[in-house]
N, C-alpha and C positions, 0 to 999 in steps of 0.2 A: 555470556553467550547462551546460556541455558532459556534463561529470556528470550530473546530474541529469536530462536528455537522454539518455543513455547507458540509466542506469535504467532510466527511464520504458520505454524503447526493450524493455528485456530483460525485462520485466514486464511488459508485453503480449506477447512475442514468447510468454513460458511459458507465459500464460493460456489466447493465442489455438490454440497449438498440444499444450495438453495432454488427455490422452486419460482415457477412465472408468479403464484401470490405472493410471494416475501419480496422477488424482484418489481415487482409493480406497487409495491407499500412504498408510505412513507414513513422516513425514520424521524420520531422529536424530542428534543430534549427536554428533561426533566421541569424545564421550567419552562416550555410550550413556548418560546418564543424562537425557537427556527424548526423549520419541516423541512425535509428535504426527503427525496427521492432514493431507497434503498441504493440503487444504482450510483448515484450523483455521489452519495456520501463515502460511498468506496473508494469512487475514485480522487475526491476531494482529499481521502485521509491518504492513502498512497501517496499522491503527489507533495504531500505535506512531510509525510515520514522519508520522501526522497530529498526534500527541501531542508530537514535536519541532517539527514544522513552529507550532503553535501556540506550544511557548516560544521559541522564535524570534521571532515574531511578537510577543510580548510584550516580549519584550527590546528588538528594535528601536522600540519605540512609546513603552517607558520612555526609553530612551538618547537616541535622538536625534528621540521622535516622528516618527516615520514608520512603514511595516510594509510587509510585502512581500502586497499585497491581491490580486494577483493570482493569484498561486503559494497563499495561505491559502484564499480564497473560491472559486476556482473549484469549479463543482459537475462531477463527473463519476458520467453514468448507466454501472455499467461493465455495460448491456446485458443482466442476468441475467433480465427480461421473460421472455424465449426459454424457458425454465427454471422459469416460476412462480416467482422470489424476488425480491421488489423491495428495492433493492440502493442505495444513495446514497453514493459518497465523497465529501470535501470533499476540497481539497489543494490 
């Protein structure tokens, strides 16, 4: 959990503190074969890290019936109001 803490921690710190240049960059990987849009990639990786947190979720509900309902269902408004974009993460 300290992890995931950790994260959480460094994903807002980049949100909170990124500017119109870093938001209008492209982000690419190491080996130059995908670019993508600072923006795009955030929420690319979000929707991914909600996409494992859900088979997790599932696996524990199979396995030993139970699920981690906390960490799955919370709703987080990440404040995009401000901005005209109404925004909802699960996680």
């Amino acid at each position: 959990m300290n992890y995931l803490q950790f994260c959480r921690n460094k994903c807002h710190h980049f949100i909170s503190s990124m500017t119109d240049e870093i938001a209008n960059s492209n982000w690419t990987n190491e080996s130059k074969t995908m670019s993508y849009n600072v923006i795009e990639i955030l929420l690319y990786n979000m929707r991914h890290v909600q996409h494992h947190s859900a088979q997790l979720n599932l696996l524990l509900r199979h396995g030993i019936n139970d699920a981690l309902i906390g960490y799955t269902r919370r709703k987080i408004n990440c404040d995009f109001e401000k901005e005209g974009i109404s925004a909802f993460f699960y996680f």
